[in-house]
Residue, then its C-alpha position, 0 to 999 in steps of 0.5 A: x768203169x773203175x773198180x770202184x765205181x762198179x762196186x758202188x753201183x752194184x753194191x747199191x743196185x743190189x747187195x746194200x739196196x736201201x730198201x731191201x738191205x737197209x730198210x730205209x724210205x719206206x714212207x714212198x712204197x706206202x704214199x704212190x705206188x698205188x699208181x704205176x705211172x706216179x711211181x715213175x714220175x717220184x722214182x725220177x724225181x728221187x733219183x735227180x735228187x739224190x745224184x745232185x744233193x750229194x755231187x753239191x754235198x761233196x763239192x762243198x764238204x770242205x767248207x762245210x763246218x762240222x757243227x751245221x753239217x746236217x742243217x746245211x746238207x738238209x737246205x741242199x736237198x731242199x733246194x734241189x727238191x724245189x726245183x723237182x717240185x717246179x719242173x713237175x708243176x710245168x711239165x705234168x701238172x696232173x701227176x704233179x696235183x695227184x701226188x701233192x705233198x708227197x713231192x715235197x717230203x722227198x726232202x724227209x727221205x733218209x735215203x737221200x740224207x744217209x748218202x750224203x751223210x755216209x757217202x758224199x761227206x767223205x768223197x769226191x763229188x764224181x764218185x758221189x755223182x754216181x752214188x747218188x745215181x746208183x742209190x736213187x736208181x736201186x730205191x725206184x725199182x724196187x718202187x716200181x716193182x711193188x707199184x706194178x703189183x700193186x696196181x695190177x692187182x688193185x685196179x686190173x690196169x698197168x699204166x692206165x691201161x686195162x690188162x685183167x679183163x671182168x673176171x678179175x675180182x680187184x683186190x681193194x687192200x693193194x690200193x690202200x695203204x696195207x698192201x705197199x707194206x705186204x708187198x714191200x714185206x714179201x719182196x723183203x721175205x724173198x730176197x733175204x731168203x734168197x741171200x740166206x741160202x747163198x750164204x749157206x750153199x757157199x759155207x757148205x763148200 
């Protein structure tokens, strides 16, 4: 792996995560991280789009006018996104009925549009491959992470299964759309303070 690459996986894994550091896509961490199990299902169907909106974005950037470049980069992830949408409604009928139109707005999410925009416009399609894949892979698991919370505090369940026996008094508001936004607004809290004293620990050398 060049260097190049790695510093684009990392970065977007890590240091420039679109939801901790750019704060972008939020809507999803509201709509299914209720369920752990949806959560998955979205977070693969984000990352498949994203990879492959912004590989086509780069390949066809040269014949892109610059006046309809968004229009043409958003009938791009559209498409792919259709094809999300049909291969769930084949493979998972059921997951695909619970998250009914959310699949969809998958099209809506700046992530998506902001890497190819900011990214596939300017680079060749293999080094957008993989921006695509980094962006979509450091969005799920903060996705994943908050729905594990979430449901386990909300339902006493991971995956459908239960974990936290009779004793445990369910917390209603980690199902309901507050607690995406209290959960997302702790790991937030966490993370930029961790960044905080990094950058004071190494200024103070």
């Amino acid at each position: 792996m060049s260097s190049r690459t790695s510093n684009v996986v990392f970065s977007n894994l890590g240091r420039d995560n679109p939801v901790f550091v750019q704060i972008l896509g939020i809507c999803s961490t509201l709509a299914v991280t209720n369920v752990l199990k949806n959560t998955l299902v979205m977070a693969i169907g984000l990352i498949f789009t994203t990879a492959l909106s912004n590989f086509t974005v780069s390949l066809l950037r040269r014949f892109i006018p610059t006046r309809i470049r968004m229009m043409v980069s958003t009938l791009i992830i559209a498409s792919w996104v259709i094809i999300v949408e049909i291969m769930l409604k084949a493979q998972v009928p059921e997951i695909a009925r619970q998250l009914g139109p959310y699949v969809g707005l998958i099209i809506t999410n700046c992530i998506i549009m902001g890497r190819a925009e900011a990214f596939a416009m300017q680079n060749t399609p293999g080094i957008s491959l993989v921006d695509g894949l980094s962006s979509g892979v450091g969005y799920s698991w903060v996705l994943l992470l908050i729905a594990f919370f979430r449901e386990l505090m909300g339902s006493g369940t991971v995956w459908g299964q239960v974990v936290l026996g009779s004793w445990w008094v369910k917390w209603s508001i980690m199902v309901m759309a507050p607690g995406a936004f209290f959960m997302l607004a702790i790991f937030i809290w966490i993370v930029k303070g961790r960044i905080l004293v990094e950058k004071e620990a190494s200024n103070g050398r």
